[in-house]
Structure formats: C-alpha cells, structure tokens
N, C-alpha and C positions, 0 to 999 in steps of 0.2 A: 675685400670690400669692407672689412669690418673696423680694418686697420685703417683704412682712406673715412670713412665716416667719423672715425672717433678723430683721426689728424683732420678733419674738416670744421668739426662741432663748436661753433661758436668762437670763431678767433677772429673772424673779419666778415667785412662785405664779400670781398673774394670766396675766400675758403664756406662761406655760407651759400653763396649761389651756386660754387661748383659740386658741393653738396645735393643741389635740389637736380643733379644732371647723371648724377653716379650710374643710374640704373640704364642710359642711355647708352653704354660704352663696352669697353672691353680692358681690365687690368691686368695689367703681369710687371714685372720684374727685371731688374735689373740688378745682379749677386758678382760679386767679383768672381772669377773662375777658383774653379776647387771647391765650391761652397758646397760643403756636407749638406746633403738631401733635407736632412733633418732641420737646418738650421734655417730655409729659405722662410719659411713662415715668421723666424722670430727679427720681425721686421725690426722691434725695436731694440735689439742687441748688435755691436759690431763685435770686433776681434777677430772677423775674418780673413784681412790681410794682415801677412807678418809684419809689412812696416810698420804698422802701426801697435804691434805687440809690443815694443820696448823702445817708444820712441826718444830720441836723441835732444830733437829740441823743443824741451817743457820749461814753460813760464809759471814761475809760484807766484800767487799773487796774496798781497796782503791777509785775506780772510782765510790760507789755508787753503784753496783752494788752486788747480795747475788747469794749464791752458795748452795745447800740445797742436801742432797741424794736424791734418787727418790724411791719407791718402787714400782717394775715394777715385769714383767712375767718372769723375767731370766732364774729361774728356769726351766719351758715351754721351751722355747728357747734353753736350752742349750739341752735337753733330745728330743726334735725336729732333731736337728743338728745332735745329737750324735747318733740316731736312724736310720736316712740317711747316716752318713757315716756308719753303720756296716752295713747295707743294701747293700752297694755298695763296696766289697771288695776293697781296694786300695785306696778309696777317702781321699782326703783331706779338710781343711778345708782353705777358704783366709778369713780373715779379716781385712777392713780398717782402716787405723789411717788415719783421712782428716784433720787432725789439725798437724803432724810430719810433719816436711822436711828431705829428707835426708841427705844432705849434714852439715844441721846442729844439726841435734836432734842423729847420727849414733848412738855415744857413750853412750845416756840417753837411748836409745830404747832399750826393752826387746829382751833376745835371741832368741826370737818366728820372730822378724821381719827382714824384706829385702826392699830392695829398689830395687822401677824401676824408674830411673831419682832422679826427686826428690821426686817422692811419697813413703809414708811408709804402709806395711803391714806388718801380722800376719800371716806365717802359721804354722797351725795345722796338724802334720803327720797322715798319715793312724795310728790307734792302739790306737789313744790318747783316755784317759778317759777322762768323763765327768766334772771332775774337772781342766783338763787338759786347756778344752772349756771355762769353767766358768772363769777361770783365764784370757786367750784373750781375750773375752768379755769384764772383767773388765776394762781393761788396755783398749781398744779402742774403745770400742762402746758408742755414747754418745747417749744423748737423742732426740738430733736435729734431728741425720744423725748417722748412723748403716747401713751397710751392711755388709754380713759374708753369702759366697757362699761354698756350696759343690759340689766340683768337681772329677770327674774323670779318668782327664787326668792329671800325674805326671807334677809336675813344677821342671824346673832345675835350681839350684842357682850357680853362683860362689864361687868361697874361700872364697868372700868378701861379700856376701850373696846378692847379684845381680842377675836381668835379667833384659833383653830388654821388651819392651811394645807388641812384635809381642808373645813371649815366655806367657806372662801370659795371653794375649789376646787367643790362644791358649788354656791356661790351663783352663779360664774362658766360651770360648765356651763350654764346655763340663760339666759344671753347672745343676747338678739336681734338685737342691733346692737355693733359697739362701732367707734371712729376710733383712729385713728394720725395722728399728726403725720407733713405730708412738706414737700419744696418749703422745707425749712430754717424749717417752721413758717407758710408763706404759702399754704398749703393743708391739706390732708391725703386719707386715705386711709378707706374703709369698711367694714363687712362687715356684711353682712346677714343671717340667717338665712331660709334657703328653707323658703318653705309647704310 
C-alpha cells in the first residue's frame, strides 16, 4: 500500500484519482519466480532475473549514461489486463505516458493516445486483443513508473482526441484493476477492486 500511494502521489490526473480508491481493493504482486522471500517488498530494486544481470545489448548515450532492455513479466501482465477487461463487458484499457507532453509530443504519439491538458495517454477499446495490450504497454510503460488501469466507465474524446481532467477522473473512478511497474520493471504491482 505504501509503495502504490507514494508511485501515485502527484503525477497525474490518473495516478491521483486511483489514489483516492486504494483502500477499496486488494494488492499483491507479481515477482519473477525464485524471488528470495526477502526481496518481494523491495519493490523498487530489480536484479532478480539473471537476464538482466549482464545484459548483452546496452546503449551508452552521450551524457554517460546506458539504456539496456529489461526482461520483465509482460507477458503476465498483459493476459492479467486482458482477462479483466473480458470480464467486464465494455472495459477499457488507460495507460500512461509520464514522459509525453501534449502539446508538444501530439504528432510523435501513437494513434492509441489523447491528451488531458498536457498529459499523454493510451487507450485501449473494449474488444482489443492481447496483442493489442502488448503493443501500449510497449510504447509507454517504463520501468520506473507504469500504470495501466481497467475501467468501466466509457471515456469520451474529442475530434482532437481530448478530454477534460473531470471526464477521465470519472472514467478512472470506476477502475477495477489497474498495475504499477516495480522490481525496476521485472515485475510489477496490482490492485484489485473488492466485491
């Protein structure tokens, strides 16, 4: 819980409303297999798969800094998602881009995304396959920071692929499930909404 409120605190419309719903639900986990007892709590550390202990293809980038793939539970994740929304005739899928602006990233950003202000998201219609999922995911879930909520309540876009922060806030109360990235992306985190 403590982990999910502080990755909620202030990062968006989204991550703020799903915040105001925490106490409604039920969290757990998702840890690659073998994961030492000890280590499930330390959400924000990976190394728990070996692929990613010495990985092979790492990009240096000018500032000194390297950029490496991750091998994480995607697959889990996405078959999670995609499980909940057939569950819940109509759901849809939000997922965050916390790195896009709107006003300047409009034209780069995939046909999946809309803006509310300046923030950017992803959704996923009722009907989509699980490839569908995999594909949003790819495009915006990092390893830092992921969330990716299934909801209930239809969202309405403009022409221009807009809404207001009341409109998704709305669509995001009505959240049955939604993940968080942890384990630096080699896992992540849940929440369920209790019957």
């Amino acid at each position: 819980m403590a982990y999910l409120r502080q990755h909620l605190k202030g990062v968006n419309t989204l991550c703020s409303t799903l915040s105001e719903i925490l106490d409604a639900g039920d969290i757990f986990t998702r840890a690659p297999p073998d994961t030492p007892p000890e280590r499930l709590y330390a959400f924000e550390s990976g190394g728990l798969l070996p692929e990613n202990l010495n990985p092979t293809d790492v990009t240096r980038l000018e500032d000194g800094s390297t950029l490496a793939p991750i091998i994480g539970l995607t697959d889990d994740q996405v078959a999670l998602l995609y499980q909940t929304m057939q569950g819940a005739p109509g759901a849809i899928l939000i997922v965050e881009d916390c790195v896009a602006r709107w006003s300047e990233d409009r034209e780069y950003v995939e046909p999946s995304a809309f803006g509310v202000d300046e923030e950017v998201y992803h959704l996923v219609p009722s009907g989509a396959s699980p490839d569908d999922i995999d594909d949003v995911l790819r495009i915006a879930n990092l390893p830092w920071h992921g969330i990716e909520a299934v909801c209930t309540t239809p969202l309405t876009l403009s022409a221009q692929r807009e809404c207001g922060p009341d409109t998704l806030r709305r669509t995001a109360l009505s959240a049955v499930l939604f993940t968080c990235s942890a384990y630096d992306g080699e896992g992540y985190l849940a929440w369920r909404k209790r019957d």
